[in-house]
C-alpha positions in Angstrom: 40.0 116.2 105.7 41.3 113.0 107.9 39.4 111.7 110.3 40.0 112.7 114.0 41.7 109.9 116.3 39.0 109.4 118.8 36.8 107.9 115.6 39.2 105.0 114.5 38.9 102.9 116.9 36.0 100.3 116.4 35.2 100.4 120.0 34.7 103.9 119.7 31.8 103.6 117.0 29.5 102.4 119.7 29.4 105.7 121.1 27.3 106.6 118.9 26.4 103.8 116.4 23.4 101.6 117.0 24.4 98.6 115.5 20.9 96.9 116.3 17.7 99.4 115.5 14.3 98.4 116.0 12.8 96.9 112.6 9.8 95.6 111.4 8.4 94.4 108.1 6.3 96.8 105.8 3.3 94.4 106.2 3.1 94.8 110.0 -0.3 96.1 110.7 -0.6 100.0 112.5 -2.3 98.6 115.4 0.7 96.6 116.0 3.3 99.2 115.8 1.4 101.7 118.2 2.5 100.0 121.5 6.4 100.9 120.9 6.1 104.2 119.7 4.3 104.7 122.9 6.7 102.9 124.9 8.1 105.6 127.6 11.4 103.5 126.9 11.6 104.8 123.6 13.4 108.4 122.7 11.6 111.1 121.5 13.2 111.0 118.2 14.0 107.5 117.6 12.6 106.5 114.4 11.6 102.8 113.7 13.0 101.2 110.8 11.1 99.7 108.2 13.1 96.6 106.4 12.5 93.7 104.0 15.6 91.4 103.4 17.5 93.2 105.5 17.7 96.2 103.1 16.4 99.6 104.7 13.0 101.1 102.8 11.9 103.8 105.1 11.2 105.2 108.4 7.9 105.6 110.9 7.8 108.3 113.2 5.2 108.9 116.1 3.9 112.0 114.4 3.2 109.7 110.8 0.9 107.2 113.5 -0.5 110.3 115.2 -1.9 112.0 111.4 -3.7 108.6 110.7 -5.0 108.0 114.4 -6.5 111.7 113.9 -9.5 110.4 111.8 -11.6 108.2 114.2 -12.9 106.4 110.7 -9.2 105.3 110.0 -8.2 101.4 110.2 -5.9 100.8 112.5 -4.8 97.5 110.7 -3.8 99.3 107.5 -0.1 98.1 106.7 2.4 100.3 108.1 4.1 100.5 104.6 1.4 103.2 103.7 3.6 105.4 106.2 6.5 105.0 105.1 9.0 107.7 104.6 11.7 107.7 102.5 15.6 107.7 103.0 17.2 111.3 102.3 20.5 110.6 103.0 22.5 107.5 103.9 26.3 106.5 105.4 28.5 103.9 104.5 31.3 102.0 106.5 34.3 103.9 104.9 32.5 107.8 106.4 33.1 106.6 109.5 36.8 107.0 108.9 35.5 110.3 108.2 33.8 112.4 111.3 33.3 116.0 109.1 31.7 113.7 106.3 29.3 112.1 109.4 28.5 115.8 110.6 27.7 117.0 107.4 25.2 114.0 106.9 23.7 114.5 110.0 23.1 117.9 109.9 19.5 118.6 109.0 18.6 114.7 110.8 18.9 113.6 113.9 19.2 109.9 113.1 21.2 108.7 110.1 20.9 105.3 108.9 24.4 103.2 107.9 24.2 100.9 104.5 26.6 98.2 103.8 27.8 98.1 99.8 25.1 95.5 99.4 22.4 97.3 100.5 21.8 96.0 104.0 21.3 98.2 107.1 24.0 97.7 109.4 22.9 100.3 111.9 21.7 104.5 112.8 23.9 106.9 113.6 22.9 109.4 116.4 23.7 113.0 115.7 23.5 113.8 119.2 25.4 110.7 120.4 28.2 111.4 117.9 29.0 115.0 118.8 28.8 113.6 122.6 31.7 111.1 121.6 33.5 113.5 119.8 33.4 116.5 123.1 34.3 113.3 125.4 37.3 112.1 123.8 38.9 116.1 122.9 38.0 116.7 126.5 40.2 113.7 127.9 43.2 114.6 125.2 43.3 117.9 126.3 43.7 117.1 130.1 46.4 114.3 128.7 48.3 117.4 126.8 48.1 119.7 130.1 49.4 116.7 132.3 52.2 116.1 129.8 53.0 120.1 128.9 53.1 120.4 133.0 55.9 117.6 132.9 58.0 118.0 130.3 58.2 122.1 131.4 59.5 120.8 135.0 62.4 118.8 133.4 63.2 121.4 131.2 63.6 124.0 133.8 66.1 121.6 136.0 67.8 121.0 132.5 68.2 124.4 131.4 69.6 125.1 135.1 72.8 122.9 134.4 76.1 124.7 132.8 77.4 120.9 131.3 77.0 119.5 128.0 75.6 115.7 128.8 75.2 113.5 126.2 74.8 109.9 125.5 76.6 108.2 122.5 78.2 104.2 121.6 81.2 103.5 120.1 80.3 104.0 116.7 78.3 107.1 117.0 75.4 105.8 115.7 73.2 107.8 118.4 74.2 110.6 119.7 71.4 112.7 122.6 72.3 116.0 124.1 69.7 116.6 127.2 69.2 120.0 126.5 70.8 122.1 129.1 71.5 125.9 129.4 74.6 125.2 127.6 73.1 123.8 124.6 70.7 126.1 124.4 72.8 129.2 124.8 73.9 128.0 121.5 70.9 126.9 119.5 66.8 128.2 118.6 64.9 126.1 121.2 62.9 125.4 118.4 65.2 123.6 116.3 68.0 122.9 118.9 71.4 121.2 117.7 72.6 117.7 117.6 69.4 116.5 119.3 69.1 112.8 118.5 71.4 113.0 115.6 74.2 110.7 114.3 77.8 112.0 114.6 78.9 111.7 110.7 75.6 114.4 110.8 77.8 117.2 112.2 81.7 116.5 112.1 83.8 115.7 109.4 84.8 112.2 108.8 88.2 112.7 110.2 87.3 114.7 113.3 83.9 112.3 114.0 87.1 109.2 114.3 89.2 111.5 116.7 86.0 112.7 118.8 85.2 108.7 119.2 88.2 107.9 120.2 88.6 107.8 123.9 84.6 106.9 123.8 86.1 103.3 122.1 89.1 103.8 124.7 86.8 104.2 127.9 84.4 101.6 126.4 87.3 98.7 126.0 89.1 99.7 129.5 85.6 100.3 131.7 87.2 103.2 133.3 86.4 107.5 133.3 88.9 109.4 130.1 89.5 113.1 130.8 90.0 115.0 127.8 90.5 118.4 126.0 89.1 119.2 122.7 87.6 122.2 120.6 84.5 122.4 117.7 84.3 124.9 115.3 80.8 126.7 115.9 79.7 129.5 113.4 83.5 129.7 112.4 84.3 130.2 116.4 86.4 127.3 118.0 85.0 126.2 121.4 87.0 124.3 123.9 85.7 121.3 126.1 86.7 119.7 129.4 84.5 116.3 128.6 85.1 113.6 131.0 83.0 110.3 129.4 82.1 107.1 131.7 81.0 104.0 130.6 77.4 103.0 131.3 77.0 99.1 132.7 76.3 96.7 130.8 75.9 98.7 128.2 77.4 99.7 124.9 77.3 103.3 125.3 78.8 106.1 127.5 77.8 109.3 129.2 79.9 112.4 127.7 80.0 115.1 130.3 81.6 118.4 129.0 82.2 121.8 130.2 82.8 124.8 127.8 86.0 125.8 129.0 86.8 128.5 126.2 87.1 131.4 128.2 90.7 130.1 129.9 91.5 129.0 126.3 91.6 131.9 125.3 92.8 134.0 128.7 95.4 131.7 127.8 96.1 132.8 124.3 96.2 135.9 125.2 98.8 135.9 128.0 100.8 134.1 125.4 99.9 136.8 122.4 101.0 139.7 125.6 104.1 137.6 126.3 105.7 137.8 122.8 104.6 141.5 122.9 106.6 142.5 125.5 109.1 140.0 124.6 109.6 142.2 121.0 109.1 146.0 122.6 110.2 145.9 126.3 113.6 144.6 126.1 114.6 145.7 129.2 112.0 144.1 131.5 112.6 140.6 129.3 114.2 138.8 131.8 111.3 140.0 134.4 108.4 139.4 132.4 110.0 135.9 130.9 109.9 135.1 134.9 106.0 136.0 135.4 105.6 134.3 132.4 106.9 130.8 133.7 105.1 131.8 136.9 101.9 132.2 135.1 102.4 129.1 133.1 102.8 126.9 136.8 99.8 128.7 137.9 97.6 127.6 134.7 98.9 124.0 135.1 98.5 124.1 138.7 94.9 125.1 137.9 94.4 122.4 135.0 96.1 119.8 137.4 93.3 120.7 140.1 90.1 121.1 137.9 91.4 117.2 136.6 91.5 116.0 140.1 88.0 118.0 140.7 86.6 115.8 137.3 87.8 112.7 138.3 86.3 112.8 141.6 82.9 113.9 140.0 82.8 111.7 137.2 83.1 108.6 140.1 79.8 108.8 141.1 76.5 108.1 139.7 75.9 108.3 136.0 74.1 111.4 134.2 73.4 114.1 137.1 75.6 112.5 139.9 78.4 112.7 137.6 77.9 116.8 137.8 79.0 118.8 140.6 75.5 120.5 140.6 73.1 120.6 143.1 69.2 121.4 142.2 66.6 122.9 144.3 63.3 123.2 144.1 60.9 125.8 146.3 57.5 126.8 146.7 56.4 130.5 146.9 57.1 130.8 150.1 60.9 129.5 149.8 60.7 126.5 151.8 62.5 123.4 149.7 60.1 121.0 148.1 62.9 118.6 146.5 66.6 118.6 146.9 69.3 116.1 144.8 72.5 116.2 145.3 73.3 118.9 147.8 76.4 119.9 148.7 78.8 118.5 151.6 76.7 119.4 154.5 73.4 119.0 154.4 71.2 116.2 153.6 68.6 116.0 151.3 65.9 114.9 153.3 66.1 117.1 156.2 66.2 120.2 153.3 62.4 119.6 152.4 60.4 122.0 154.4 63.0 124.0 155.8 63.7 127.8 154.8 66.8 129.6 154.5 67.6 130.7 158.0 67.0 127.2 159.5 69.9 125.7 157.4 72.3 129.0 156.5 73.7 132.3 158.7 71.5 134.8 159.2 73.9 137.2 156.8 73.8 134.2 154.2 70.3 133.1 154.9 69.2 137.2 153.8 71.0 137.5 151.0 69.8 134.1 149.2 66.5 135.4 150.2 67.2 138.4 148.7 67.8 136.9 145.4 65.0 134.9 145.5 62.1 136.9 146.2 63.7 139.2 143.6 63.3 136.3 141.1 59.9 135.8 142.2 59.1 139.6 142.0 60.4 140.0 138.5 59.4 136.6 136.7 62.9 136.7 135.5 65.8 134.4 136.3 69.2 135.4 137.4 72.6 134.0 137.8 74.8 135.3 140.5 78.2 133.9 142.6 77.4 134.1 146.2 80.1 132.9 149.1 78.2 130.9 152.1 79.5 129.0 155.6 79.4 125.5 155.4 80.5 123.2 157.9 82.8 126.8 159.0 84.5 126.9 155.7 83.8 129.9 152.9 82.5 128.8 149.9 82.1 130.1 146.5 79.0 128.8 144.6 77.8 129.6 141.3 73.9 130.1 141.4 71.2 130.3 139.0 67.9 130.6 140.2 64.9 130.3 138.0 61.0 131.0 138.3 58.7 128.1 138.2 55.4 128.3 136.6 52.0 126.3 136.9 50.2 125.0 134.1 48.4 128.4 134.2 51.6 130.4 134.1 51.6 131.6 137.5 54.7 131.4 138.7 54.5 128.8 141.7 57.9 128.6 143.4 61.5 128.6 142.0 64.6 126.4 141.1 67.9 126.8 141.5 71.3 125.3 140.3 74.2 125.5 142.2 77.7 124.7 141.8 81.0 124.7 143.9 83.6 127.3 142.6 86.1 127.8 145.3 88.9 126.4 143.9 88.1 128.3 140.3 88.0 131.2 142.6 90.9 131.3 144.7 93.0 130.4 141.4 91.3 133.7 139.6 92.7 135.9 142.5 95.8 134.5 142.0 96.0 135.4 138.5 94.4 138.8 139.5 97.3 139.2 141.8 100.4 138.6 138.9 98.2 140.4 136.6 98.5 143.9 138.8 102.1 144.7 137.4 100.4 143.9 133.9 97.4 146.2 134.1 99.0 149.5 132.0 100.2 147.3 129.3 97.1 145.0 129.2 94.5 148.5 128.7 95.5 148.9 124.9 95.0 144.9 124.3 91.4 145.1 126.4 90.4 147.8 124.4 90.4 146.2 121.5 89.1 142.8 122.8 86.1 145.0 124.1 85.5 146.3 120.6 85.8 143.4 118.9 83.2 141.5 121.4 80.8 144.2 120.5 81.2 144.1 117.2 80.4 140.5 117.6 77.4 141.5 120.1 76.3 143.1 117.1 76.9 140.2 114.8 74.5 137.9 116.8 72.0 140.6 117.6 71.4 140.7 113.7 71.6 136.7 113.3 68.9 136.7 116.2 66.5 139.3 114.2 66.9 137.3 111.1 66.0 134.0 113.2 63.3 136.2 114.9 62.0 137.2 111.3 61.7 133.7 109.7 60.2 132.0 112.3 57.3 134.8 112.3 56.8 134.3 108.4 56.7 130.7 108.8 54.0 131.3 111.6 52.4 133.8 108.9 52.3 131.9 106.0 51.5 128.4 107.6 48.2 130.4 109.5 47.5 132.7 106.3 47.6 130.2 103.8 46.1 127.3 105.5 42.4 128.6 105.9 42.6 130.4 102.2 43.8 126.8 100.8 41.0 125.1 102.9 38.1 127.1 101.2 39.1 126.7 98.2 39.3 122.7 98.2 36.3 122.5 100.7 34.4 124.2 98.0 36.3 122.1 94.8 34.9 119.1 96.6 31.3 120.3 97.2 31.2 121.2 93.3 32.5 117.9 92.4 30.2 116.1 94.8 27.2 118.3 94.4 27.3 120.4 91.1 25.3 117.9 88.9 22.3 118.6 92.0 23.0 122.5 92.5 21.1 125.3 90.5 23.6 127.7 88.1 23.5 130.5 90.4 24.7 128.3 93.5 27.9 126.8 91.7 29.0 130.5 90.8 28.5 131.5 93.9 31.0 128.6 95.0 33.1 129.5 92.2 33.3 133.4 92.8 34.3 132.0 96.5 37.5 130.0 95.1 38.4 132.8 92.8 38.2 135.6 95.2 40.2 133.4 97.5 42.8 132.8 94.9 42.9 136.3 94.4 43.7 136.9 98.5 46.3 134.6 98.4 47.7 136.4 95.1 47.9 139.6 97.0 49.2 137.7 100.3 52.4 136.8 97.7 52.4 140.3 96.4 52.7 141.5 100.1 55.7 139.2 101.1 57.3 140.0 97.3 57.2 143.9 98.1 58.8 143.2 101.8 61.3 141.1 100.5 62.6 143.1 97.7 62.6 146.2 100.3 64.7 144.5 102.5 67.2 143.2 100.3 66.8 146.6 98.2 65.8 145.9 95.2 62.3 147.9 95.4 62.7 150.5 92.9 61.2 154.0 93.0 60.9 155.6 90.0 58.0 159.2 90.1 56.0 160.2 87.1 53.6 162.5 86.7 50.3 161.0 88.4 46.8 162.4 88.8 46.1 161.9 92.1 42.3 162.4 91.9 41.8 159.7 89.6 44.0 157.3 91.4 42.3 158.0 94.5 38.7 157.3 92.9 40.0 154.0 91.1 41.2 152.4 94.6 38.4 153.7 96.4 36.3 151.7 93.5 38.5 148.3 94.1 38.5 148.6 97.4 34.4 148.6 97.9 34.2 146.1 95.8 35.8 143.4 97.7 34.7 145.3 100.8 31.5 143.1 101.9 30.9 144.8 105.1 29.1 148.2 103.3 31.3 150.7 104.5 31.0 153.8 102.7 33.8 156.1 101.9 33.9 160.0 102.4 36.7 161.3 99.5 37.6 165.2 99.7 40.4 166.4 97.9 42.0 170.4 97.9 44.4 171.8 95.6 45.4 170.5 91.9 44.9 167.1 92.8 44.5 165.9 88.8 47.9 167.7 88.0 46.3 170.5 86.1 48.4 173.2 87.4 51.4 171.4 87.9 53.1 167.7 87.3 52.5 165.6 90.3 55.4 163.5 90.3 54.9 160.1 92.2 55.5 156.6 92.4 52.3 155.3 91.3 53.0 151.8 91.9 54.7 152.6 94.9 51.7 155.2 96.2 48.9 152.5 94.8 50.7 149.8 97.6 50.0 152.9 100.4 46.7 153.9 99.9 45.6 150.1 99.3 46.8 149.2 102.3 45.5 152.2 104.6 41.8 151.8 103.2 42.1 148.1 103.5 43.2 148.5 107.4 40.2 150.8 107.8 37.6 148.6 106.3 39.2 145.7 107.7 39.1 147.0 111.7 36.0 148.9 111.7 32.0 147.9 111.8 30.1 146.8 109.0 28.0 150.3 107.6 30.7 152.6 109.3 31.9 155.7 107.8 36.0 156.3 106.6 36.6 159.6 105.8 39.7 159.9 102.9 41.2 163.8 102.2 43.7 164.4 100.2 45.6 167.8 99.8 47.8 168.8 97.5 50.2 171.8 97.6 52.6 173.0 95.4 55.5 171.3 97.4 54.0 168.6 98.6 50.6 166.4 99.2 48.9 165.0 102.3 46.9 161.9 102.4 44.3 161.2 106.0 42.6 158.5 106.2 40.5 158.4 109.6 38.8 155.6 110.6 35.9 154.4 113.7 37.3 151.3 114.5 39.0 149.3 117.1 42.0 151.7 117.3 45.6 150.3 118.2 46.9 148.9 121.7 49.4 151.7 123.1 51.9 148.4 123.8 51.5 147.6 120.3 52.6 151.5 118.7 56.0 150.9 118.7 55.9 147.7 116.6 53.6 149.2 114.0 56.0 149.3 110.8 57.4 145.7 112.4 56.8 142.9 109.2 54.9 140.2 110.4 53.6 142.1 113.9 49.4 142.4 114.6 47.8 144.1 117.5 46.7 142.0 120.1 43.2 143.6 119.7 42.9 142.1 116.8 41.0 138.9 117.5 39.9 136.7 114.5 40.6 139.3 112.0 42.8 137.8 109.4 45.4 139.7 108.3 49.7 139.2 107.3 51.1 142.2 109.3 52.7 143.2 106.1 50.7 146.5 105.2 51.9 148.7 107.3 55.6 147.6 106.6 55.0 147.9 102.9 53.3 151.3 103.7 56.5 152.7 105.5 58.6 151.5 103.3 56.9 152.9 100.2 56.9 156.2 102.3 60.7 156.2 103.1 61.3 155.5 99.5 59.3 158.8 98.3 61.1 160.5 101.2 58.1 161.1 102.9 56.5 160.5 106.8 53.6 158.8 108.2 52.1 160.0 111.5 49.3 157.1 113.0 47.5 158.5 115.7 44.9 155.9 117.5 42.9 155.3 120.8 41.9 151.7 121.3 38.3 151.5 120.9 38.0 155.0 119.1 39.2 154.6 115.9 42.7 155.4 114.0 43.9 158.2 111.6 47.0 157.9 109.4 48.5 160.9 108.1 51.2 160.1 104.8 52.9 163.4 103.7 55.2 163.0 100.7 56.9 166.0 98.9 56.2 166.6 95.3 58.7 166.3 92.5 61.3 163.6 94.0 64.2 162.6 91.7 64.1 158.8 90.2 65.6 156.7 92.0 67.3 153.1 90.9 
């Protein structure tokens, strides 16, 4: 195992390293030694060194003086070398790279004495002083991580509040950063988020990467703000951009501000697809529908003509946020603003900061923002609304999305919100909504199917998100899972190979039956993922046989107690022809061995060590029933409906370990005999499964 941080620094040794001990020479006379152990200076347990040329040969304790001072006939001259006791254990200079190696040292001792390679005694290690150090120095980097986690959530919030792309790149797209805003992340995990600090020949093609740096080079050479239109391919679905990139000062990079503007792409596209409709089926409204169709096209570049202008006017201000027609708020929890930046035309920043909504807005307005914010603050849950407001006497349309902010606790503390100026946007969309009446019968048969192909692509990302959902728990499985059975078994490779030559027969198996019974849990921990994976991309075959049932049931029972070290006992009944005497049982025995294994295992698993499981099984001629009740923790009523989830664990469950497999494999196994499981539990009071399969399935492949 590495050595912890806190431990590397040679300052740091002094904590708890005593690079000068108190020494004397194994000829010193008792009598002369007496004073410092009785010095009031001196700790209880501080030993005193006994040295010659430097090199250590033993120690003196009070307690050695005390045994010879006991006999009133004893010299008290007699050299101290007669007391002398002998070094157990020793450190060298490379374990203190090593703090697990120094605890394990200084276990049984509360002083530990440090040995150069030629035999001198550089100095004692305090036990006590050393795990001092080490609770010190985690304390401080924990408070570092809070501070930091506090910070960076506070910056994410604001960022996540923005609807722009911003991004910083140079002229040869060498570095490429994307601040990750709610537009980037609407389009990425947050875990592994796109294009973050990536080159662009990373993700474009060559040809594409020399057309997307083009007006970068252009604004670059002439110092001056390029307006542009362009579209990515994302997950085989092109997205348009309104990017507008400014040239930093003095610098050879620029700040790339873009706003998804696919939805009027494509209201676009399909008023042109609608136009050559009508143009082919409705000859005799041609002439009429080729004039809204010119009209249409004005209003569109009207539109684009104004949303330029808007850009343009933006992108002249500050770099980064300036450059974004957003304003930010910040307020506490009783909605009075904390921080304001760039507020709209109006009102000034500084004056904002402890004022609430009805000392700067209408009463009307001033309610129904505070409507939307104590509702955000109610439900912990963000929301993003357009709201008009009076300004300066003038309507305006603002698009708003208000967040909750939390404390380091996760108490939600007060709330931010991102607002941006739509009114033009708006009053251009009720224009269109106005041509668009005499449209509206035609337009149903086309909306219908845009509807149903959107929610056949709703579908589309729901699945991609469960598969997302699904790795990222098996990664958080497997990396928890496998860590601690990897960590026993070279933990206990390195005490063999360190201590075996010292250890007695009987203590090396004992740390050999460890590592094989751990290679034998991660064995089954492989088994488990193999049987969910081949289930969900079908390939888990069923095939019955004839199976006696009461023999199966003994055998598991058998395996399980075995590697059950916690003594429970288990209570087997069985009714009816269990062992197929009457009549062929015919099961999956591979398939039913996965079921039962996994039940039992639950129940010894969650319930006290010497506690009872009772186990019935009852066969009829149709079909068989296996209970297994248990007296253990019981399951969470917010955890039930994610029982047969893979990968999911009841929040009861504390330091158990466990995979959150079994009861996936179970229902799986189940569904594939054509049989039902019924799991009823009270937390606290135990758990009974009830598995019902009928008898005599046909094979499946």
């Amino acid at each position: 195992m590495p050595s912890l941080d806190p431990f590397r620094s040679p300052d740091a040794f002094d904590a708890y390293l005593d690079r000068h001990p108190h020494c004397i020479s194994p000829d010193t006379p008792l009598s002369e030694v007496l004073p410092w152990l009785a010095s009031p200076t001196r700790q209880s347990s501080e030993p005193l060194c006994v040295t010659e040329d430097d090199r250590l040969l033993g120690f003196v304790s009070a307690t050695d003086a005390l045994v010879v001072l006991a006999d009133p006939t004893a010299d008290r001259n007699v050299p101290i070398r007669h007391l002398i006791r002998p070094v157990e254990r020793t450190a060298t200079p490379d374990d203190l790279n090593h703090f697990d190696r120094l605890l394990e040292l200084s276990l049984d001792r509360e002083t530990l004495p440090l040995i150069e390679p030629d035999g001198r005694l550089a100095g004692l290690i305090s036990r006590s002083r050393l795990l001092r150090a080490f609770s010190e120095q985690r304390r401080e980097r924990t408070l570092l991580d809070l501070k930091f986690q506090t910070s960076e959530q506070q910056l994410r919030r604001m960022l996540e509040a923005m609807a722009d792309v911003v991004l910083v790149v140079d002229a040869s797209g060498n570095s490429i950063k994307i601040a990750p805003t709610q537009a980037v992340l609407e389009d990425s995990s947050q875990t592994n988020p796109r294009l973050i600090d990536r080159t662009i020949d990373r993700f474009l093609h060559p040809e594409t990467s020399q057309r997307f740096l083009e007006p970068v080079r252009r604004a670059l050479q002439t110092q001056q703000i390029v307006s542009f239109e362009y579209s990515l391919s994302v997950d085989t679905h092109p997205l348009w951009f309104a990017a507008n990139i400014s040239p930093m000062p003095e610098s050879n990079t620029a700040i790339w501000v873009a706003r998804d503007i696919t939805e009027r792409k494509n209201i676009e596209k399909a008023l042109a697809d609608l136009t050559e409709q009508l143009e082919r089926h409705v000859d005799e409204r041609t002439e009429q529908l080729r004039a809204a169709n010119e009209q249409l096209q004005r209003e569109i570049a009207e539109r684009q003509d104004i949303e330029a202008a808007l850009h343009q006017s933006e992108e002249r201000f500050e770099i980064a946020l300036k450059n974004s027609p957003i304003s930010v708020f910040t307020k506490n929890a009783e909605l009075r603003y904390t921080w304001a930046y760039n507020p709209p035309p109006g009102l000034d920043a500084e004056t904002l900061v402890g004022k609430c909504n009805a000392e700067v807005f209408t009463r009307d307005d001033a309610r129904r923002l505070t409507d939307i914010e104590q509702q955000v603050l109610a439900s912990k849950s963000g929301t993003r609304e357009e709201i008009c407001l009076v300004l300066n006497g003038n309507f305006r349309y603002y698009d708003l999305t208000v967040e909750p902010l939390y404390d380091p606790s996760g108490a939600v503390r007060g709330i931010v919100c991102a607002s941006m100026d739509v009114t033009d946007r708006k009053l251009t969309e009720e224009a269109l909504k106005t041509l668009n009446q005499e449209l509206e019968t035609i337009v149903e048969e086309r909306t219908a199917q845009i509807q149903e192909t959107n929610t056949q692509l709703l579908q589309a990302l729901s699945a991609e998100q469960e598969l997302n959902e699904l790795k990222s728990r098996f990664v958080t499985m497997t990396s928890h899972e496998f860590r601690t059975p990897l960590t026993t078994i070279l933990g206990s490779a390195e005490l063999l190979k360190h201590y075996g030559n010292k250890w007695s027969d009987e203590k090396k198996q004992s740390y050999l039956d460890r590592i094989y019974t751990t290679v034998a849990h991660m064995t089954r921990l492989l088994d488990d993922v193999l049987t969910v994976s081949k289930a969900e991309t079908g390939q888990l075959g069923f095939s019955p046989s004839p199976v006696n049932l009461k023999a199966l049931c003994e055998t598991l029972i058998d395996g399980c107690s075995v590697s059950d070290d916690r003594q429970h006992s288990v209570k087997f009944r069985h009714r009816g022809p269990c062992d197929g005497s009457s009549h062929a049982l015919e099961l999956d025995a591979r398939l039913l061995r996965q079921i039962l294994a996994n039940l039992l295992s639950n129940a010894m698993k969650y319930s006290q060590a010497g506690t009872s499981i009772d186990f019935e099984v009852v066969c009829q001629n149709d079909r068989v029933a296996f209970q297994i009740r248990d007296r253990g923790i019981g399951i969470p009523a917010d955890d039930r409906k994610h029982l047969f989830e893979s990968f999911h664990r009841g929040k009861n469950v504390g330091n158990i370990q466990g995979t959150g497999l079994g009861l996936s494999i179970v229902k799986k196994s189940v569904d594939l005999h054509g049989g039902d499981i019924q799991i009823d539990s009270e937390e606290g009071r135990g758990t009974t499964v009830t598995v019902t399969i009928p008898l005599r399935q046909e094979r499946q492949s």
